[in-house]
N, C-alpha and C positions, 0 to 999 in steps of 0.2 A: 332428776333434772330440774328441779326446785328445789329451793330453801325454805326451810320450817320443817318441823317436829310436829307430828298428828296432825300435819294439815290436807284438808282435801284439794283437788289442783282442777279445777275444774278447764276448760278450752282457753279462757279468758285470761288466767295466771299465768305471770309472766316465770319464763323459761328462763332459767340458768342454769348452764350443763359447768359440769364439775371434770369432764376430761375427755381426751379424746374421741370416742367413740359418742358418747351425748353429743360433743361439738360437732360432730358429722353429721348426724340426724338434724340438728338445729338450723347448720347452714346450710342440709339440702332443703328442709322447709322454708326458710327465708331466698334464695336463689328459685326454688319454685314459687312463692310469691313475687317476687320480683317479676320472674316473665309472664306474669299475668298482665302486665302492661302492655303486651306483646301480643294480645288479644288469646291468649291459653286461657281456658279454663281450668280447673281443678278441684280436687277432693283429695282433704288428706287425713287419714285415718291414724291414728296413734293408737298400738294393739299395745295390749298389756299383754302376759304370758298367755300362749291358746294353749289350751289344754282341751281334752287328751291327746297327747301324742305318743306316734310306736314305731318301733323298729328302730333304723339309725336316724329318725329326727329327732330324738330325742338327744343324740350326740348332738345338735345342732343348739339345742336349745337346753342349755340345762335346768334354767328354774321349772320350766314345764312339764321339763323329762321326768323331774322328782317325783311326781302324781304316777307314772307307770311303772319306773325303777322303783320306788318303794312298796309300790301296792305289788308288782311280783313278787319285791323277798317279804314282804307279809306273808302274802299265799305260799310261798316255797318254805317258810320258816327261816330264812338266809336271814342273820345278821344287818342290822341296819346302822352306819353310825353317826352319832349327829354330834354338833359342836357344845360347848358348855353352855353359850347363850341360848340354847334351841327354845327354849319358853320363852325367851321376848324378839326373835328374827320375826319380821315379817315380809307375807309373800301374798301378791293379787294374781288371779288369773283371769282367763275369759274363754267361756267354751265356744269351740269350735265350729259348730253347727250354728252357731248364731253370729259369728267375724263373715261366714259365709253366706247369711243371709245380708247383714249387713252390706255388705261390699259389693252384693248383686245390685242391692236397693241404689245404693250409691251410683253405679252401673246404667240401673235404667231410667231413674228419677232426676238423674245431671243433678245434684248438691253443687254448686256452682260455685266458687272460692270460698271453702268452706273446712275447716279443721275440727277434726272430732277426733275427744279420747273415748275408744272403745274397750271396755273392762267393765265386770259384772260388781262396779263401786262395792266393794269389800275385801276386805283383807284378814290374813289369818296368821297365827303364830308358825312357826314351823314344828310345835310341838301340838298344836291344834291342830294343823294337817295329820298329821300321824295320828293321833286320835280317829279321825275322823274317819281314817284309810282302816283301823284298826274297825272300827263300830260297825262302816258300810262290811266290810269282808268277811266281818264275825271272825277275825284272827285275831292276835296278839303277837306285837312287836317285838322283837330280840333285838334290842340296842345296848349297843357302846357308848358310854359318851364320853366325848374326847376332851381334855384337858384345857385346850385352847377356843377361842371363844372366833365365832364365822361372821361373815355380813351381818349386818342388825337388819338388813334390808337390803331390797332390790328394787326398788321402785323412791330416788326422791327422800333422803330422807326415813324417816317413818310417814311421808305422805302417801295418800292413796290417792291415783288419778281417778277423778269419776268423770261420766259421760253426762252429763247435766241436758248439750246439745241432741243426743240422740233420746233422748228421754223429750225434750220439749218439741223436735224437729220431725220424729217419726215414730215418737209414744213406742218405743222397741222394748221388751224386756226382756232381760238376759241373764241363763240361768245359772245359778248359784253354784257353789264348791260340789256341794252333795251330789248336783246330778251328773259333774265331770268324772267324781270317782265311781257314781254307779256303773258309767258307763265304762271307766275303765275297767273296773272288777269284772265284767261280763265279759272278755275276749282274754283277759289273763286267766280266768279263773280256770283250773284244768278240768276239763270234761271227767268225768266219771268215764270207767270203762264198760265198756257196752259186753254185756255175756250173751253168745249164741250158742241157741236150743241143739241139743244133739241131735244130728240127722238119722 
């Protein structure tokens, strides 16, 4: 929803959305400014991808989803297949357990007309997530790769939105790729089978 190339987009950087659905987010934030004249207060959070996600939210959210759909067919051995660009897409997340401390904070500290991007400021290749899913799980990837080249990104550009405001405003820190997939590997990963003793 900004312009530039490797740029960071910190609260302050001005927004320009490129198509419909940006322009919705854009003009509900400006319309919710607006009736802050009207004596509203507000807090408005801008989530980059929460990860981990399971089950059908992950249909809901698919950059997100990619962190459990791929770490399954890691574990299952399933086929993975990614785009010809997969070494230069880039993808941010934000884990979950910290959007929901966040947003409690927000909750009971009143942040009072006040915009914050919420995202763990980094970003990773889509062939570096796969890496990564591969090293945490101690598996190896069976991919395809596809002839035709996918998003270069999903956030801006190759900009990464960073939270600058939540780092200065409530010193938060928010944890990085490695600990979303740990976390995902531990509820994918299939249990071993349990042998019972003969009676």
């Amino acid at each position: 929803v900004a312009e530039g190339e490797n740029e960071e987009v910190d609260e302050s950087h001005a927004i320009k959305p490129r198509f419909v659905y940006e322009i919705s987010k854009y003009v509900s934030e400006r319309l919710i400014q607006a009736a802050s004249n009207r004596d509203l207060t507000y807090t408005i959070a801008r989530l980059v991808n929460v990860a981990p996600l399971f089950k059908s939210s992950v249909q809901k959210s698919p950059c997100a989803g990619i962190v459990p759909i791929w770490t399954n067919k890691v574990l299952k051995g399933a086929e993975i297949e990614v785009f010809a660009n997969f070494d230069e897409a880039k993808l941010s997340f934000v884990y979950v357990k910290d959007v929901l401390k966040i947003l409690k904070r927000f909750a009971q500290q009143r942040y009072k007309n006040s915009i914050y991007n919420v995202s763990a400021n980094e970003k990773i290749t889509v062939k570096g997530l796969l890496a990564l899913i591969e090293k945490i799980s101690g598996k190896q990837a069976q991919r395809t790769i596809l002839p035709q080249e996918g998003y270069k990104d999903n956030v801006a550009g190759n900009a990464l939105f960073v939270n600058r405001k939540l780092i200065s405003d409530m010193k938060i820190e928010i944890a990085g790729l490695e600990k979303i997939i740990e976390e995902t590997v531990g509820p994918i990963r299939p249990n071993k089978k349990e042998t019972s003793s003969p009676m």
